[in-house]
ZAFI-762491 format. One line per 3 residues: number of its first residue (from 1); their letters; for each residue z, x, y of C-alpha. Coordinates in nm, 3 decimals. Last residue first. Example, Ala and Ser with C-alpha at 12.3 -4.5 7.8 and 13.67 -1.06 7.14 Angstrom:
<nodes>
2 = SA = 0.714,1.367,-0.106; 0.780,1.230,-0.450
</nodes>
This chain:
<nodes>
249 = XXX = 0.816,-0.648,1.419; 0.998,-0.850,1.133; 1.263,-0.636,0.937
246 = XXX = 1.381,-0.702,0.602; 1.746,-0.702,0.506; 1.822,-1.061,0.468
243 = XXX = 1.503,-1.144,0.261; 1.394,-1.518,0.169; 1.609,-1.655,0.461
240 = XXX = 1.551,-1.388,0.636; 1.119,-1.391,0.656; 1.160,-1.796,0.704
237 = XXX = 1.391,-1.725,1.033; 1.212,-1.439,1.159; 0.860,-1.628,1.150
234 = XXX = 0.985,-1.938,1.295; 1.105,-1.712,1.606; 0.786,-1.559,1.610
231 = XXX = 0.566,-1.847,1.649; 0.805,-2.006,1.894; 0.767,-1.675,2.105
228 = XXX = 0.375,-1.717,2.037; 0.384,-2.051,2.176; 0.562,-1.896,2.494
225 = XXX = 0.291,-1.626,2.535; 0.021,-1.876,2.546; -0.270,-2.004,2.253
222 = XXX = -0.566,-1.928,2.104; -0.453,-1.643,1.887; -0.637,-1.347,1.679
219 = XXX = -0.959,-1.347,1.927; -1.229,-1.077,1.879; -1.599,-1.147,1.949
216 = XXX = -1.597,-1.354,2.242; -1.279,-1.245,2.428; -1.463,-0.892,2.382
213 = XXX = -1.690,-0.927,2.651; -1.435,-0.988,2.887; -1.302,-1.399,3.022
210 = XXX = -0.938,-1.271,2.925; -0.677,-1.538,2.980; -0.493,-1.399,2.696
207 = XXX = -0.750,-1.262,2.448; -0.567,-0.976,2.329; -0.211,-1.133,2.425
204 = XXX = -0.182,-1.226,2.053; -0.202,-0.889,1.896; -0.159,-0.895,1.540
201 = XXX = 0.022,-1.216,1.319; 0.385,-1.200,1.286; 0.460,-0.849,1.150
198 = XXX = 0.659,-0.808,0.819; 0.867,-0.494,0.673; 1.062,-0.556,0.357
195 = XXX = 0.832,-0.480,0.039; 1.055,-0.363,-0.182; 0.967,-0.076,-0.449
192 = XXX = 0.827,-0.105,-0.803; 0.711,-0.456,-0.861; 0.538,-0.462,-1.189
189 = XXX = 0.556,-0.880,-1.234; 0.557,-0.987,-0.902; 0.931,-1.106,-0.799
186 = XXX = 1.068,-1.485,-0.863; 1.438,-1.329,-0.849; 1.460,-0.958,-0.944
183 = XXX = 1.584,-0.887,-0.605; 1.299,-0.646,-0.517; 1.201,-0.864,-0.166
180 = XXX = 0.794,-0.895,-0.377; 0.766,-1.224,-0.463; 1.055,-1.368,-0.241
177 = XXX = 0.908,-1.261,0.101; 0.568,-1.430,0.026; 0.729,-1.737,-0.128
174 = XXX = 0.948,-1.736,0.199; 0.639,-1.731,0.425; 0.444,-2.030,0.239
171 = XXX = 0.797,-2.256,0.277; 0.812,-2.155,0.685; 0.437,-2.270,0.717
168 = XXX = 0.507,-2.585,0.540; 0.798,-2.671,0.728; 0.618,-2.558,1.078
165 = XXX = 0.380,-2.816,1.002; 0.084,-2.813,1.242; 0.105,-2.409,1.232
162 = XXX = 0.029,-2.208,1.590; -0.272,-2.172,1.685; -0.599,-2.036,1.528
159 = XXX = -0.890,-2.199,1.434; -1.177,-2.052,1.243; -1.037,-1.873,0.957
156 = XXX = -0.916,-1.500,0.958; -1.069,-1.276,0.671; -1.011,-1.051,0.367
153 = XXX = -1.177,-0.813,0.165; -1.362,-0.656,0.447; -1.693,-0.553,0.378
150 = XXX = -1.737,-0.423,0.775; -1.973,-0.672,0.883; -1.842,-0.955,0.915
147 = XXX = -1.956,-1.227,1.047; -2.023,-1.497,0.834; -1.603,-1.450,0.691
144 = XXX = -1.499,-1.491,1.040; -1.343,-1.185,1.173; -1.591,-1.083,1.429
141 = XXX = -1.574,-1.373,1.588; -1.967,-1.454,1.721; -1.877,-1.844,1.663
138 = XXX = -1.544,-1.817,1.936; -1.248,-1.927,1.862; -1.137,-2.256,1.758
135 = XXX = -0.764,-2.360,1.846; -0.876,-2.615,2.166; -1.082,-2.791,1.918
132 = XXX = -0.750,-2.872,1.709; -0.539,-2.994,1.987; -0.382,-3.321,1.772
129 = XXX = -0.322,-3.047,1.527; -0.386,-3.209,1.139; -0.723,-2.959,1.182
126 = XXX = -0.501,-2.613,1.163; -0.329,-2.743,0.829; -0.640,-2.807,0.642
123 = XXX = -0.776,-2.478,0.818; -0.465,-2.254,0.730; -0.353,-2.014,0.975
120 = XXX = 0.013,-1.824,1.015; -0.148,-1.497,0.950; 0.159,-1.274,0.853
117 = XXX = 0.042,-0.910,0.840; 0.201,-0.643,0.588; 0.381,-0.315,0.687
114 = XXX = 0.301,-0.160,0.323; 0.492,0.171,0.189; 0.277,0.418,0.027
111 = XXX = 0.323,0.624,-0.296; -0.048,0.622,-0.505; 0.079,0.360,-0.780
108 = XXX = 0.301,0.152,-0.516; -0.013,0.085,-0.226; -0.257,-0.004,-0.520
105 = XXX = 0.023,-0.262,-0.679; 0.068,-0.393,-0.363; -0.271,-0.444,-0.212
102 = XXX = -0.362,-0.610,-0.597; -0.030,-0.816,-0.581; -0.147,-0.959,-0.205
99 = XXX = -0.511,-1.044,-0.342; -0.392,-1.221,-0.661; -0.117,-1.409,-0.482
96 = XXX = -0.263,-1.772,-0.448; -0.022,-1.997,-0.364; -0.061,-2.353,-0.515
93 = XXX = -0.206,-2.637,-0.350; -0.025,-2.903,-0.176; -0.227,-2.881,0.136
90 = XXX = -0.553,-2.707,0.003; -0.635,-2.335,-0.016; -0.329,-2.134,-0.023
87 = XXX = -0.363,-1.754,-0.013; -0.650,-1.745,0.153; -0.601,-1.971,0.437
84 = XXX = -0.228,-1.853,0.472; -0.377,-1.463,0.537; -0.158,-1.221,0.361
81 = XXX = -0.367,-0.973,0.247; -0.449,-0.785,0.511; -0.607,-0.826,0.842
78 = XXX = -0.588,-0.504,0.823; -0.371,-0.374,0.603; -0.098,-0.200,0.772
75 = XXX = -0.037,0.151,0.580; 0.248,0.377,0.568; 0.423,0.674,0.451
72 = XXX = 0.199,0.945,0.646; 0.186,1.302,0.546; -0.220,1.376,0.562
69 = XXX = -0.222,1.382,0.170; -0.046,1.019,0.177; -0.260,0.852,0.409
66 = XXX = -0.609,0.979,0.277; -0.467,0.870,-0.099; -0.392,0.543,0.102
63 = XXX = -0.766,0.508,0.267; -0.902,0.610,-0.128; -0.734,0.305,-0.267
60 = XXX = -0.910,0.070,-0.106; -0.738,-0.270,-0.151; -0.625,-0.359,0.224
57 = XXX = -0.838,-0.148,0.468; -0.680,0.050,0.753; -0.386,0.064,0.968
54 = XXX = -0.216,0.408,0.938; 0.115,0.541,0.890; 0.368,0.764,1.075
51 = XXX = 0.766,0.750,1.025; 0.909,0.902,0.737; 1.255,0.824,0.668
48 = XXX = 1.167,0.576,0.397; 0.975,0.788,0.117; 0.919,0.493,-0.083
45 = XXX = 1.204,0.249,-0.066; 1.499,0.405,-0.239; 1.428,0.182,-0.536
42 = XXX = 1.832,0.138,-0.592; 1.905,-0.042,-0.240; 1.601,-0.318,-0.361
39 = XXX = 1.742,-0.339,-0.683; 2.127,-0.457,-0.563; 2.423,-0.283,-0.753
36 = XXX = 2.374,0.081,-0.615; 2.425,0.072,-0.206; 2.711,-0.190,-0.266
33 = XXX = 2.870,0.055,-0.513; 2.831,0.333,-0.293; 2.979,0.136,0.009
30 = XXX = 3.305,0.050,-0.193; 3.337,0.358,-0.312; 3.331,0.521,0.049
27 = XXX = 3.559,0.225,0.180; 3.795,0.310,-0.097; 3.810,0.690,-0.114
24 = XXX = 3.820,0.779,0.263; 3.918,0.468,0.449; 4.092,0.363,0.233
21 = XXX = 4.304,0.637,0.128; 4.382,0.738,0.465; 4.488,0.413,0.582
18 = XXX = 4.713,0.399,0.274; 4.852,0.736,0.358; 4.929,0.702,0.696
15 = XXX = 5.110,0.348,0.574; 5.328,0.557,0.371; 5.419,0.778,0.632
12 = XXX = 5.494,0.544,0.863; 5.705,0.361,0.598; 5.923,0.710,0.516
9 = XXX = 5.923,0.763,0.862; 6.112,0.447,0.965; 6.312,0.481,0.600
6 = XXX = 6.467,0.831,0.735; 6.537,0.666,1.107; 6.735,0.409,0.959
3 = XXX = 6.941,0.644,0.777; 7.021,0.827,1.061; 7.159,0.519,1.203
</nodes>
């Protein structure tokens, strides 16, 4: 019986042990070789514990030298870069990423991370809606290309609802993702730190039933609360599949 009782704590102690040692030097080991075999874990994102940043033009490299010295980490484009319309012009055209690689590359040389815009509107897709007139805004927009008047290098187009072809919409988002996720797969050619945080357009409730001076001039979505939910749930989806880790706000 005794002898019993010596092998019961000779196996409890044993399996103490192992626990220990997992949980201590394994699991740790383990987690520090996760952290250090995929690029994006090994940039160390640029400064990413710090928490303020600024919306503000998209190429000028003077607003994120103003960013930086004042302490921030981060600058929203606005609109940005990423506008669907710009970036691809016809229906089977090819994406255009000279004016998304040029935000980058300044934002990377002077030290800022990017939150970057998704604008889910492209005319020739737009106009295939069976509701298309319903999804023009206003001529006195202050974000159509006539219009503005604050040498913006980027613009919204004229109608703005939800995408025709939520396939084509989704494939245009993952490119985006892809080219600059830090995975060494399809990335921009110079790409120093990940790009991983994504908004779903800007402010759709601004016009919402609003009949105010400003529902003429400035109007970033045409249509109700419930579309946008299906806007943003397409969003996630395509932003994931191209980038499990980033975050869509």
């Amino acid at each position: 019986m005794k002898g019993i009782y010596i092998i019961l704590i000779v196996l409890i102690v044993l399996i103490a042990g192992g626990a220990v040692w997992y949980f201590l030097v394994y699991q740790k080991s383990a987690t520090q070789t996760q952290a250090t075999s995929s690029p994006a874990a090994a940039s160390n994102q640029i400064d990413p514990n710090n928490k303020f940043g600024w919306l503000g033009g998209a190429d000028v490299k003077e607003e994120y030298e103003y960013v930086k010295s004042a302490g921030g980490g981060w600058m929203r484009p606005h609109p940005g870069p990423a506008v669907w319309d710009m970036m691809q012009k016809e229906e089977n055209g090819e994406i255009n990423f000279d004016g998304m690689d040029k935000v980058v590359q300044t934002s990377q040389e002077v030290g800022v991370n990017l939150l970057i815009t998704l604008w889910p509107f492209a005319e020739w897709d737009q106009k295939n809606r069976p509701d298309a007139d319903a999804c023009r805004v206003s001529s006195q927009d202050e974000f159509l290309p006539k219009n503005d008047e604050k040498g913006r290098s980027s613009y919204l187009p004229e109608h703005r609802c939800n995408p025709n072809s939520w396939e084509k919409y989704e494939t245009w988002v993952k490119k985006v993702v892809e080219r600059y996720d830090f995975d060494g797969q399809d990335d921009m050619p110079g790409l120093k730190y990940v790009i991983n945080r994504w908004e779903a357009m800007n402010e759709p409730d601004l016009s919402w039933k609003n009949a105010g001076p400003e529902s003429g001039r400035l109007t970033f979505y045409k249509q109700a609360p419930k579309d946008y939910g299906e806007l943003l749930g397409h969003t996630n989806s395509a932003v994931k599949a191209a980038d499990a880790n980033a975050k869509v706000v």
